[in-house]
C-alpha positions as a Markdown table, in Angstrom:
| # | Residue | x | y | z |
|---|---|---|---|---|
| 1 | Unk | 37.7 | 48.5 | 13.1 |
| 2 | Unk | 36.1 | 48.3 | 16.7 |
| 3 | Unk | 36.4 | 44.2 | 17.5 |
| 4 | Unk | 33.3 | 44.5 | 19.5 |
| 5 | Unk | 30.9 | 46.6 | 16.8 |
| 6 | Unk | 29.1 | 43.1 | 16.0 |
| 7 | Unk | 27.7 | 43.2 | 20.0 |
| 8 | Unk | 25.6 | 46.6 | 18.5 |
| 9 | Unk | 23.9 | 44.1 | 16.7 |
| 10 | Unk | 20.9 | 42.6 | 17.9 |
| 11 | Unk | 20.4 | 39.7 | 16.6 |
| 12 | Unk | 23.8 | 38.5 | 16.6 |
| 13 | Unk | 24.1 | 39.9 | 20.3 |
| 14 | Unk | 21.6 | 36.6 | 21.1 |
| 15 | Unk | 23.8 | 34.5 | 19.1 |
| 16 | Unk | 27.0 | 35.6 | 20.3 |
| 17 | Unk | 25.0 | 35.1 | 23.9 |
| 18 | Unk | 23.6 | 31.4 | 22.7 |
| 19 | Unk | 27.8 | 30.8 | 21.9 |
| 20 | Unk | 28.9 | 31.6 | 24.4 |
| 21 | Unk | 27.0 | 29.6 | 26.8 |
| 22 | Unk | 28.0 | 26.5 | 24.6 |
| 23 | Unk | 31.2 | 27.4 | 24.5 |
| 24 | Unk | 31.1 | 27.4 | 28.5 |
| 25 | Unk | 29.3 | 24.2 | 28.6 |
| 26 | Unk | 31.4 | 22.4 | 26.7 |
| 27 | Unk | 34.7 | 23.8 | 28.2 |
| 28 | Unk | 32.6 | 22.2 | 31.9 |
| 29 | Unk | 31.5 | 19.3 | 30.6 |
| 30 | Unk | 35.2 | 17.6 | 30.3 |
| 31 | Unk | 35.9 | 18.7 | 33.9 |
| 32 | Unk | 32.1 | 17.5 | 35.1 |
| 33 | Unk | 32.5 | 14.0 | 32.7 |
| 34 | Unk | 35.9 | 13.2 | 34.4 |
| 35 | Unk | 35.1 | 14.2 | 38.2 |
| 36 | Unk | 31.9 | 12.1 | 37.6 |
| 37 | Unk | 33.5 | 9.0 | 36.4 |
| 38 | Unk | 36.1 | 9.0 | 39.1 |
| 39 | Unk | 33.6 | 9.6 | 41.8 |
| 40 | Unk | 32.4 | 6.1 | 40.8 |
| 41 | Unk | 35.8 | 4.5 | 41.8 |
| 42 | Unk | 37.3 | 4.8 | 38.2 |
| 43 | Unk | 40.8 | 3.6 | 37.0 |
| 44 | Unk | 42.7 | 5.6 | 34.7 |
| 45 | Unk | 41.7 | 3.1 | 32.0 |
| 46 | Unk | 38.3 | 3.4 | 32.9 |
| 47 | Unk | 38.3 | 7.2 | 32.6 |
| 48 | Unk | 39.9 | 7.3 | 29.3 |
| 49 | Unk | 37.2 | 4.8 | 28.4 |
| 50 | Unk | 34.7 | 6.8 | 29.2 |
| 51 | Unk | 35.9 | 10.3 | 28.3 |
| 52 | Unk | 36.9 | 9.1 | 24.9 |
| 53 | Unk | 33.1 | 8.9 | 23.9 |
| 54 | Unk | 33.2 | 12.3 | 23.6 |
| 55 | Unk | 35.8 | 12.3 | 21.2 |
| 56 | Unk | 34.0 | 9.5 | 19.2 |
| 57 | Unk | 30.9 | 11.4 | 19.3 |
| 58 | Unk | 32.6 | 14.8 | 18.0 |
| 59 | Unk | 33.8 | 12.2 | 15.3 |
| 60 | Unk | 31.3 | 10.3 | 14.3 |
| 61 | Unk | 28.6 | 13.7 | 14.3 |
| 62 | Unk | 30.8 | 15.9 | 12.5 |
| 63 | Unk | 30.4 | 14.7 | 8.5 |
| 64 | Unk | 26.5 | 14.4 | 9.2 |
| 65 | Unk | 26.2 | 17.8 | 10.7 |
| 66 | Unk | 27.4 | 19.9 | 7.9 |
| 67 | Unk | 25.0 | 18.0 | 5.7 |
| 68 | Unk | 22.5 | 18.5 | 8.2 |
| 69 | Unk | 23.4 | 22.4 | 8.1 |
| 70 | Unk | 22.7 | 23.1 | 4.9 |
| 71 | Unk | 19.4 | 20.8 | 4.6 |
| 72 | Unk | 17.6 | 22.5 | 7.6 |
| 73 | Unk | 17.1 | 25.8 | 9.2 |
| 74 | Unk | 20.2 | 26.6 | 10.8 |
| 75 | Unk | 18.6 | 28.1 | 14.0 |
| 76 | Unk | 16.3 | 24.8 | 14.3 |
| 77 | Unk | 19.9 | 22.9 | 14.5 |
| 78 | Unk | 21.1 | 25.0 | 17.5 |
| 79 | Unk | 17.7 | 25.0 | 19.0 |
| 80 | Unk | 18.2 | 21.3 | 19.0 |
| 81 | Unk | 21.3 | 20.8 | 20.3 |
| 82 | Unk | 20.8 | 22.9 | 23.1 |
| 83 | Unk | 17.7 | 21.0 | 24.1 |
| 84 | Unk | 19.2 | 17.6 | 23.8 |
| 85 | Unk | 22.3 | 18.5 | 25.8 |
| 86 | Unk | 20.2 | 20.4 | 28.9 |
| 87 | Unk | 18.3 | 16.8 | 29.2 |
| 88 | Unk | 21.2 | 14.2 | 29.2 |
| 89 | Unk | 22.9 | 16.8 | 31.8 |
| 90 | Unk | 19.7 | 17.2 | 33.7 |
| 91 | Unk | 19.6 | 13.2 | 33.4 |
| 92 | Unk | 23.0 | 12.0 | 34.4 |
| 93 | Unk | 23.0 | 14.7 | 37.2 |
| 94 | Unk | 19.7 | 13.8 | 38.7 |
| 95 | Unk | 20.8 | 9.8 | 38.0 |
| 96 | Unk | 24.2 | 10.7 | 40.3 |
| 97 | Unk | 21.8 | 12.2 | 43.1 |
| 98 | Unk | 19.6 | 9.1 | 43.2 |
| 99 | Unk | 23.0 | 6.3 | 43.1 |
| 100 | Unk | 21.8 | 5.2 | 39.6 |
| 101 | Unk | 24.6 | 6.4 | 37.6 |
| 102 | Unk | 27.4 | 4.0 | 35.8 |
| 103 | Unk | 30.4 | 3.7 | 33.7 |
| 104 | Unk | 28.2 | 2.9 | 30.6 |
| 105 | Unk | 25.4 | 5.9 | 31.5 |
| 106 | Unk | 28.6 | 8.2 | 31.6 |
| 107 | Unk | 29.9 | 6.6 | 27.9 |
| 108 | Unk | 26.5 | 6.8 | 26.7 |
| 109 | Unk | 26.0 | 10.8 | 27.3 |
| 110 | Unk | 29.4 | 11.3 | 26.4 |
| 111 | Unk | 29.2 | 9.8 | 22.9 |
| 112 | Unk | 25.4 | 12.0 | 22.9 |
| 113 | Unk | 27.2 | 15.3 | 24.1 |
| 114 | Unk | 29.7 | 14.6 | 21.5 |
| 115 | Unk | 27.6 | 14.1 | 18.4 |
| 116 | Unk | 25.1 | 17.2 | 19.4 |
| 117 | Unk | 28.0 | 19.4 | 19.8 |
| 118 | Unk | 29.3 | 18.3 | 16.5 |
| 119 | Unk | 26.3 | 19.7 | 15.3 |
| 120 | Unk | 26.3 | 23.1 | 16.9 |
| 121 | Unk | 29.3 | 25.0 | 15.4 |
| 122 | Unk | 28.6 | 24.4 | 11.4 |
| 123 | Unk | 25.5 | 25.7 | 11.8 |
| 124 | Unk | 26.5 | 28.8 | 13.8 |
| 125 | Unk | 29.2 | 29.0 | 11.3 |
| 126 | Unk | 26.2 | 29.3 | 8.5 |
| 127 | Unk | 24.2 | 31.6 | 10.5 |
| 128 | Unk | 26.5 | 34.3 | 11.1 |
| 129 | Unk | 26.2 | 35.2 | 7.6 |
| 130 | Unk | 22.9 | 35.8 | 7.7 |
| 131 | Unk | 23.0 | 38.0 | 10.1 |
| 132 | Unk | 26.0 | 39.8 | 10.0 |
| 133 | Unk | 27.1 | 42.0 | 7.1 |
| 134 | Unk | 30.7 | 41.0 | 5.6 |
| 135 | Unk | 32.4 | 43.9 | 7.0 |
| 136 | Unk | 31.8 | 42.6 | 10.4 |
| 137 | Unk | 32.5 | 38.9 | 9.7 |
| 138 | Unk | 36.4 | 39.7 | 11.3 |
| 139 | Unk | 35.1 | 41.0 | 14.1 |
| 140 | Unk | 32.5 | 38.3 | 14.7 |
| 141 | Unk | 35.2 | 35.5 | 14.1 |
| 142 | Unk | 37.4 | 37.5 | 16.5 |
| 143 | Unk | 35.1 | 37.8 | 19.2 |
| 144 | Unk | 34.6 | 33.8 | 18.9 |
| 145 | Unk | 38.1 | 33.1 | 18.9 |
| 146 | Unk | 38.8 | 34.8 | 21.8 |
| 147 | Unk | 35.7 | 33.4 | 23.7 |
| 148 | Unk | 37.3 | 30.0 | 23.3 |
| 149 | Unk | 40.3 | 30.5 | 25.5 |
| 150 | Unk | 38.7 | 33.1 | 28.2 |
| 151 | Unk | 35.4 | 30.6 | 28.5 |
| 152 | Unk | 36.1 | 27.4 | 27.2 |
| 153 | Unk | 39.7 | 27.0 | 28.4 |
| 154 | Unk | 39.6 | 29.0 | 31.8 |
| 155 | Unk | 36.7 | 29.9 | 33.0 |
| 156 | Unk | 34.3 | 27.2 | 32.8 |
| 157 | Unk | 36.8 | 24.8 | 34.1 |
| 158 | Unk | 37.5 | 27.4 | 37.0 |
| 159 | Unk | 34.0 | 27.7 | 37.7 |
| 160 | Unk | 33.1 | 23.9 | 37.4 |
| 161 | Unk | 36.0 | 22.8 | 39.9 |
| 162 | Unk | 35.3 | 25.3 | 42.4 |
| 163 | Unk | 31.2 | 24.2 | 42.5 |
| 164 | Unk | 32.9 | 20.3 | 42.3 |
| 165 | Unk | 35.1 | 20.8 | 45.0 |
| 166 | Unk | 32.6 | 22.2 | 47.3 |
| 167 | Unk | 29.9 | 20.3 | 47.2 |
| 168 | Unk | 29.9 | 17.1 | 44.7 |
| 169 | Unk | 30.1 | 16.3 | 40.5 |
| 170 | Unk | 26.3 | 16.9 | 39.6 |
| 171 | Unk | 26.3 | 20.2 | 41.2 |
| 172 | Unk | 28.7 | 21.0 | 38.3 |
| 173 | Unk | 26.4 | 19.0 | 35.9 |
| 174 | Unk | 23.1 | 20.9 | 36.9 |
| 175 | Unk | 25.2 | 24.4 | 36.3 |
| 176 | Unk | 26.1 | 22.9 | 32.9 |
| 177 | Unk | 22.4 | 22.1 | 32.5 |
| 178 | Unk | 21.7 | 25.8 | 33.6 |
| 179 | Unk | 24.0 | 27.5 | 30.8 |
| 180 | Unk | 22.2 | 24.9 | 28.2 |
| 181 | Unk | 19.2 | 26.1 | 29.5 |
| 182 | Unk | 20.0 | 29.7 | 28.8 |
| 183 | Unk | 22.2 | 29.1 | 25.8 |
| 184 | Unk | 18.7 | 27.7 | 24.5 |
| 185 | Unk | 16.2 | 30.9 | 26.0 |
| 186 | Unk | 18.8 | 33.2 | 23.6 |
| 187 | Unk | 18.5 | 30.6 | 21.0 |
| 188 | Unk | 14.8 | 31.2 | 20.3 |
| 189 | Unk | 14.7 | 34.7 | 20.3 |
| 190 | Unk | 16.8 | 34.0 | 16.6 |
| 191 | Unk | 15.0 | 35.7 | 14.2 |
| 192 | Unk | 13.2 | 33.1 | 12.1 |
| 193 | Unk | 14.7 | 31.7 | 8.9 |
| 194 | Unk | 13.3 | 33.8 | 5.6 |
| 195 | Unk | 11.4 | 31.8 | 3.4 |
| 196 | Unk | 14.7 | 31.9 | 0.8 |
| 197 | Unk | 16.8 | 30.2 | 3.4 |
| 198 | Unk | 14.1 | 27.7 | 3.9 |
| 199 | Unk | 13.7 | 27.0 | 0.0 |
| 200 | Unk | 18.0 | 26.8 | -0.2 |
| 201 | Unk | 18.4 | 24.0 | 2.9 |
| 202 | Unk | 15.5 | 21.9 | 1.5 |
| 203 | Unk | 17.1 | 19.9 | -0.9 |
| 204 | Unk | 16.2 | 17.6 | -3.1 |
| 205 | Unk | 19.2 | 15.4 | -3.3 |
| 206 | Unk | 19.8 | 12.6 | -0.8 |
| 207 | Unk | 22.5 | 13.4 | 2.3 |
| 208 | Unk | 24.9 | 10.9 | 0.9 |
| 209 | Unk | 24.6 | 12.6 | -2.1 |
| 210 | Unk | 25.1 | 16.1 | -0.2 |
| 211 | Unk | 28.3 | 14.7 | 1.3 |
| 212 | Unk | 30.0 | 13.6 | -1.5 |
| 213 | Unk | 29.4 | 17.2 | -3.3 |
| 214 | Unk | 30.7 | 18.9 | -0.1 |
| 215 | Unk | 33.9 | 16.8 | -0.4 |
| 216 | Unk | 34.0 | 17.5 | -4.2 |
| 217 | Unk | 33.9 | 21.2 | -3.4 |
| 218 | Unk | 37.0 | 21.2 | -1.4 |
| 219 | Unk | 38.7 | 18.7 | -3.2 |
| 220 | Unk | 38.2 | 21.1 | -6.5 |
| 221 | Unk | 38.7 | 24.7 | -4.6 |
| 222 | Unk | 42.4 | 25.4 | -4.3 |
| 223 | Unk | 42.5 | 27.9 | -1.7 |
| 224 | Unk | 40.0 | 25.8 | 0.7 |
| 225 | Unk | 41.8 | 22.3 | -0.6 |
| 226 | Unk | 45.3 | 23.9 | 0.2 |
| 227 | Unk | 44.0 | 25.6 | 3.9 |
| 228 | Unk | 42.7 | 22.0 | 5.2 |
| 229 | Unk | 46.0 | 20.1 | 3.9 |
| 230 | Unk | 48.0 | 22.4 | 5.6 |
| 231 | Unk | 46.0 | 21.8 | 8.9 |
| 232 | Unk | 46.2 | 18.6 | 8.3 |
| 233 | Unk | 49.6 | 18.2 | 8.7 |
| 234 | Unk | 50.4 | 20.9 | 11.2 |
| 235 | Unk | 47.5 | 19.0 | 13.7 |
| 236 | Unk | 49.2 | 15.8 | 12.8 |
| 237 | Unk | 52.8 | 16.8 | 13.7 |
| 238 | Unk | 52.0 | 19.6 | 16.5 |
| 239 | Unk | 49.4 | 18.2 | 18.9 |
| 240 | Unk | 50.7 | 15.3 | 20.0 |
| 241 | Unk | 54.2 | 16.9 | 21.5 |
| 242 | Unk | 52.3 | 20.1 | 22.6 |
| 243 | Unk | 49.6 | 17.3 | 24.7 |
| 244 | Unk | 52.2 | 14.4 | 25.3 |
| 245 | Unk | 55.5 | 15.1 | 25.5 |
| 246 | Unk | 55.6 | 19.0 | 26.9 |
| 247 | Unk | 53.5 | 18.0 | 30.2 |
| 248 | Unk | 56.5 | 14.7 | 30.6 |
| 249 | Unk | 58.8 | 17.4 | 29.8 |
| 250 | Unk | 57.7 | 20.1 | 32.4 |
| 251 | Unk | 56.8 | 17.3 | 35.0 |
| 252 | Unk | 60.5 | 15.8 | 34.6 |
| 253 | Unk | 62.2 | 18.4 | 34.4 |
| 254 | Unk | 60.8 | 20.9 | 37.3 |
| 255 | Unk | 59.9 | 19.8 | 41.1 |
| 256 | Unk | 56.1 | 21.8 | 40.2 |
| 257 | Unk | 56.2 | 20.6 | 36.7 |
| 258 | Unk | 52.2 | 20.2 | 36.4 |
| 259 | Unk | 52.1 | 23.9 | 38.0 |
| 260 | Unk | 54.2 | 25.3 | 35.1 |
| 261 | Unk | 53.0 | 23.1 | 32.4 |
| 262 | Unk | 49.3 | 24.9 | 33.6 |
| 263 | Unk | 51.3 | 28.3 | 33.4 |
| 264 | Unk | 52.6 | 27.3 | 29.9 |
| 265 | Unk | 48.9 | 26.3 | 28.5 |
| 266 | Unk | 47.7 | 29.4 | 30.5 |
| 267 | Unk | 49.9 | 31.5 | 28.1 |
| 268 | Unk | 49.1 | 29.6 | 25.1 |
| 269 | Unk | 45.6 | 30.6 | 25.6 |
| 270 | Unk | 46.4 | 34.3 | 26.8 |
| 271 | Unk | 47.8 | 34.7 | 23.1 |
| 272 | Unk | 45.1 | 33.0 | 21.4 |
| 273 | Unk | 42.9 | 35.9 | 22.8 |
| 274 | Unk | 44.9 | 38.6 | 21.8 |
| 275 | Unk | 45.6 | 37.2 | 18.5 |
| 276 | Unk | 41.9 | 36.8 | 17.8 |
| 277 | Unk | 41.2 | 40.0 | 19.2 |
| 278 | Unk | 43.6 | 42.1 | 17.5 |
| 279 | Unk | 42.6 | 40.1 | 14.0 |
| 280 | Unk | 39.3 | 40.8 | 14.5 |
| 281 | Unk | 40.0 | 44.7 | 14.4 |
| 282 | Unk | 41.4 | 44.3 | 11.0 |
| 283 | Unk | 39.7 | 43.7 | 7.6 |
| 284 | Unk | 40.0 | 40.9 | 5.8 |
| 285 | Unk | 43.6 | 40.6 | 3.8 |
| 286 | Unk | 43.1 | 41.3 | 0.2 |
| 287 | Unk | 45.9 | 38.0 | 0.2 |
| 288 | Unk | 43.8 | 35.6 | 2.6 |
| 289 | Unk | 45.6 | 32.4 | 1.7 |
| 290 | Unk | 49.2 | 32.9 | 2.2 |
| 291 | Unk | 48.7 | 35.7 | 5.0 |
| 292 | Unk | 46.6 | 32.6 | 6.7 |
| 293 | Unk | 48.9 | 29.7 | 6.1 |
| 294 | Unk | 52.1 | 32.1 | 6.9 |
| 295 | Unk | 50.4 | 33.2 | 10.7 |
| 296 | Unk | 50.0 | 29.5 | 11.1 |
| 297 | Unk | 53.6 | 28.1 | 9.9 |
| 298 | Unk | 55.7 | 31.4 | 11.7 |
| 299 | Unk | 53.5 | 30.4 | 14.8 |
| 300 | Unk | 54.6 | 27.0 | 15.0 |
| 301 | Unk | 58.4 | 28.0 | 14.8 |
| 302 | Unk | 58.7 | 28.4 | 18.5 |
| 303 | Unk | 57.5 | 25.0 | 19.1 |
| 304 | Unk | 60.9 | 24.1 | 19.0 |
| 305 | Unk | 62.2 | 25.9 | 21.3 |
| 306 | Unk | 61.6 | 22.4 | 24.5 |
| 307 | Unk | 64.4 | 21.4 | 22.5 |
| 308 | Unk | 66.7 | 23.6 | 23.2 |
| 309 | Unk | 65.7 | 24.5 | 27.1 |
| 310 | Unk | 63.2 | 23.3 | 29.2 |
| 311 | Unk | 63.2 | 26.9 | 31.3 |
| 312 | Unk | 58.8 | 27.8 | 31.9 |
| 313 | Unk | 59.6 | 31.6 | 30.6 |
| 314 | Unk | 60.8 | 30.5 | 27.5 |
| 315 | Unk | 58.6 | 27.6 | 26.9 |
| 316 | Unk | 55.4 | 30.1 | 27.8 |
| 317 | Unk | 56.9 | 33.0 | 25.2 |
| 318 | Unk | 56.8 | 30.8 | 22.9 |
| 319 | Unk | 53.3 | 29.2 | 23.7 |
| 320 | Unk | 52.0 | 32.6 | 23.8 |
| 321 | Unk | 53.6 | 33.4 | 20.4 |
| 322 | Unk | 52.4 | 30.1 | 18.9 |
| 323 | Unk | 49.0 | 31.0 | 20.2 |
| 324 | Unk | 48.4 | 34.4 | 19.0 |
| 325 | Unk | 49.6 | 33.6 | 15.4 |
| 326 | Unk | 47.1 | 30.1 | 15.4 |
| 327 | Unk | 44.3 | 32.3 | 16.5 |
| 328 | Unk | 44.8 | 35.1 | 14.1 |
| 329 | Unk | 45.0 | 32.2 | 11.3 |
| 330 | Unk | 41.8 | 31.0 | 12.8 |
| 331 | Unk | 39.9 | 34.3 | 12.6 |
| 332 | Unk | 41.2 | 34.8 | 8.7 |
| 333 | Unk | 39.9 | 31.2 | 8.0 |
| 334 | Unk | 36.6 | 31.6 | 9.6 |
| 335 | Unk | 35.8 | 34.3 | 8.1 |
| 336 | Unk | 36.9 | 33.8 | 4.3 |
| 337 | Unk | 34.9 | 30.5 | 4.8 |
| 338 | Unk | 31.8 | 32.7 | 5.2 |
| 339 | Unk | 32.8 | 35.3 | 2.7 |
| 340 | Unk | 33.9 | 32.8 | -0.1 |
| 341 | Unk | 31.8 | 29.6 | 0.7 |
| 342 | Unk | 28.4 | 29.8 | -1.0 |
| 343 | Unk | 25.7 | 29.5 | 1.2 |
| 344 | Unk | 24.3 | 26.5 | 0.6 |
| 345 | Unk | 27.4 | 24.9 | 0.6 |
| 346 | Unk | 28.9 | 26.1 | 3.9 |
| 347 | Unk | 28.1 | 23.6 | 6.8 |
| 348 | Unk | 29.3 | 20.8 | 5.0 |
| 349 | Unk | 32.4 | 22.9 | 4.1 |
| 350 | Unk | 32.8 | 23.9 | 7.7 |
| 351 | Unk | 32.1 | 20.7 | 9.5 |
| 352 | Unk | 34.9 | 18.8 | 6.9 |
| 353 | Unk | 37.3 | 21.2 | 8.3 |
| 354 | Unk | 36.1 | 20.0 | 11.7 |
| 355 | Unk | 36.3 | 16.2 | 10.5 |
| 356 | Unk | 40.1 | 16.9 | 9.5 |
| 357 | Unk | 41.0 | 18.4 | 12.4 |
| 358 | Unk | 39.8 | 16.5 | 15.0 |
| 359 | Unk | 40.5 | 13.1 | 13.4 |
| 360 | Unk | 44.5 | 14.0 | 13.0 |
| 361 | Unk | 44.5 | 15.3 | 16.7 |
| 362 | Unk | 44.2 | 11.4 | 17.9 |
| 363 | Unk | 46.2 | 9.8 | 15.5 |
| 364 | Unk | 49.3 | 12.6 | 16.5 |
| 365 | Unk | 49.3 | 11.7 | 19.8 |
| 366 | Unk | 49.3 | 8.3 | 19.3 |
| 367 | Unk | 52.5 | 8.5 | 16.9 |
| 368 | Unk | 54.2 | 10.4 | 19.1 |
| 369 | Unk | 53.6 | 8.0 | 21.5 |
| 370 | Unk | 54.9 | 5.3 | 19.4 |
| 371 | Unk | 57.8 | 7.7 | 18.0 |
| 372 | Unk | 59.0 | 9.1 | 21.2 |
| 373 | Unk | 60.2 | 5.2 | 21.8 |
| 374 | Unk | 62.4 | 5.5 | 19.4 |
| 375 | Unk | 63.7 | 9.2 | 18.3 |
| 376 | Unk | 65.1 | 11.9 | 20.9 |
| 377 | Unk | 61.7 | 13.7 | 21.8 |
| 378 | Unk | 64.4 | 16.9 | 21.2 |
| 379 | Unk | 63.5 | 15.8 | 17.4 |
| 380 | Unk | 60.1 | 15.6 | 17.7 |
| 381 | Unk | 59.8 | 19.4 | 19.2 |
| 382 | Unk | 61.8 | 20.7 | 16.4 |
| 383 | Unk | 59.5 | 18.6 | 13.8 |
| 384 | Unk | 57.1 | 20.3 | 15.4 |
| 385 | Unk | 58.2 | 23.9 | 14.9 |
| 386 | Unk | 60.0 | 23.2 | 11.3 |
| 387 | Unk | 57.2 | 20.7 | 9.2 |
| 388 | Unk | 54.5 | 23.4 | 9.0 |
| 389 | Unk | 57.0 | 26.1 | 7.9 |
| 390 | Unk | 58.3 | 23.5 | 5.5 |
| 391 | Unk | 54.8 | 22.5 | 4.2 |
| 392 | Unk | 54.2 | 25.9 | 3.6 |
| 393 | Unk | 56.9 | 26.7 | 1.2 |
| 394 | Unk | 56.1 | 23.5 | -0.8 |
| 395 | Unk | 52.2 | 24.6 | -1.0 |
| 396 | Unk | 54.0 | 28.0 | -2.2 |
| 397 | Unk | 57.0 | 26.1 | -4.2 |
| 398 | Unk | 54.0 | 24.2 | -6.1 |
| 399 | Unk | 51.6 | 27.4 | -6.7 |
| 400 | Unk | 48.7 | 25.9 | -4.2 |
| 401 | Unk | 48.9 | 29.8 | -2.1 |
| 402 | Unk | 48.3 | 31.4 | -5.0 |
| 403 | Unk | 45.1 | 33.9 | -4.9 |
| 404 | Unk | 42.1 | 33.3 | -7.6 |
| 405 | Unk | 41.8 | 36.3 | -9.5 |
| 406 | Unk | 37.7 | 36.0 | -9.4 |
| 407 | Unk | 34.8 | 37.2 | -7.6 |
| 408 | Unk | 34.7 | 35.9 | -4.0 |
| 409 | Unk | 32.2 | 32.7 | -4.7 |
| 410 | Unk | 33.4 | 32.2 | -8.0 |
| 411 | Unk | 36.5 | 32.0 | -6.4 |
| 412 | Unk | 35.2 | 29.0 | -4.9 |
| 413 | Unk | 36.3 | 27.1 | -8.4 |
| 414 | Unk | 39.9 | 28.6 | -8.3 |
């Protein structure tokens, strides 16, 4: 299968277009939040102060938004988020350029950039199956997969620090404001919702309501239950030596550390886009569930390897590795999710995944913190490497990777 066939289509050409300038925004805004904050004079406590609104914001909108998803018209979602963002980066810009901006007016549109984008990806999530037939859903999921790394991760930041380091921080938050501005132009030429997706999102129930029966579905869905457990852990054990103790490893260890531990990351990312590209030329496997959580635990394996040699070529083999498996596990999941999920069900679904993941990332790195105190981080690499691989043969030692033998959404029960 040709990875890029879902560009022939229209209509998910302008959301793939509408993604992508998120995608880019979102990857500048972290760049743009912390340049900003320091231009003010900022400590390092300061800046984690303020950046970590965005976090709390990606937090605190994520349950809501997958409620929100399956209530409204997905398209009216995006349409929203892209306007909201586009005025607080047109606002804290212009507030720079006139010496009214603070610490707290930084926080503020943080923790507002945060929640909105919370809200963005469970309802492109639920769209793309609307408009794109299942055959294609790999594809699609590849193509955004591998947009993460090449825009998110280096390009945006690229582009950002280069305008920032020419001229000054809201130059960088006016181009952010720009690819909102566009992100939204592509967003209204979505075709409008048909009046069955209109009678499916208005529901009758109240959101609380809505919530609880979106955790109820993944509580009682095996294959979706065991998928987010096993994230669960793997986030909780993996991010916080991948984002705390490999930079103090790189930057002790080598005269140009933070030059290699960039290299490292830039491999990490360079396999993510294959991964997700080569995944999204295949079809779906018949055996989804333990083809997904296997990618995922083999990729972690060469997380170990800063425990035996801190050498960059190693380290970045492995990252790569690691990164290519974790994307083609991503691109399976995605796309399942849209194939399996019922409709109606699949923002809240979608952003409950997002919830999990993003609420262990935190809590990892501060264990490790804590941990590294007091065990060899050596340990804590090979933890790393060996938990998810261990948690995937108990999920298989306890029948949890077992495929239901039912249709796809009354699989959903299974």
């Amino acid at each position: 299968m040709n990875p890029l066939r879902p560009l022939t289509i229209p209509t998910y050409r302008t959301l793939f277009a509408a993604m992508v300038l998120t995608i880019f925004a979102q990857g500048a805004w972290a760049l743009y939040l912390a340049m900003q904050t320091l231009d003010l004079g900022a400590t390092p406590a300061t800046l984690s102060g303020v950046v970590a609104w965005s976090g709390i914001g990606l937090l605190a909108g994520s349950l809501p938004a997958g409620v929100l998803a399956d209530r409204i018209p997905n398209k009216s979602v995006i349409v929203g988020v892209l306007t909201l963002n586009c005025i607080v980066a047109t606002a804290t810009s212009t507030a720079a350029i006139l010496d009214l901006v603070t610490f707290w007016m930084l926080a503020a549109s943080a923790f507002v950039i945060g929640v909105s984008t919370a809200f963005f990806f469970p309802a492109y999530t639920a769209l793309v199956p609307v408009l794109v037939a299942s055959d294609d859903l790999m594809a699609v999921n590849g193509l955004e997969g591998a947009t993460r790394p090449l825009v998110g991760q280096a390009l945006a930041p690229a582009t950002v620090g280069a305008i920032i380091g020419a001229s000054m921080p809201a130059a960088g938050g006016y181009l952010i404001a720009a690819a909102l501005a566009l992100g939204l132009v592509a967003a209204l030429r979505l075709p409008a919702p048909s009046p069955a997706e209109t009678e499916a999102d208005a529901s009758a129930a109240s959101p609380i309501s809505d919530l609880i029966a979106g955790f109820g579905y993944v509580a009682r869905t095996r294959w979706v239950r065991s998928s987010v457990l096993f994230a669960a852990v793997m986030g909780l054990v993996v991010t916080g030596p991948l984002e705390v103790l490999l930079p103090a490893l790189m930057r002790s260890s080598h005269e140009n550390g933070p030059a290699l531990y960039g290299a490292v990351l830039a491999a990490l990312g360079a396999g993510g886009l294959m991964g997700s590209l080569l995944a999204g030329s295949w079809r779906t496997p018949e055996r989804f569930l333990p083809a997904m959580v296997g990618a995922w635990a083999l990729g972690c394996l060469p997380l170990s390897i800063p425990a035996l040699t801190s050498n960059p070529w190693a380290i970045g083999a492995g990252l790569a590795f690691y990164g290519a498996l974790i994307g083609i596990g991503m691109v399976i999941w995605g796309t399942v999710l849209q194939e399996h999920v019922p409709l109606e069900m699949l923002g809240r679904v979608a952003s409950l995944d997002f919830f999990i993941s993003i609420a262990f990332m935190p809590l990892s790195i501060a264990l490790t913190g804590v941990l590294s105190r007091h065990i060899h981080t050596h340990t804590l690499f090979v933890t790393a490497g060996l938990v998810p691989l261990a948690m995937a043969a108990l999920l298989a030692a306890l029948g949890q990777l077992r495929m239901p033998r039912t249709t796809p959404h009354e699989a959903g029960q299974s």
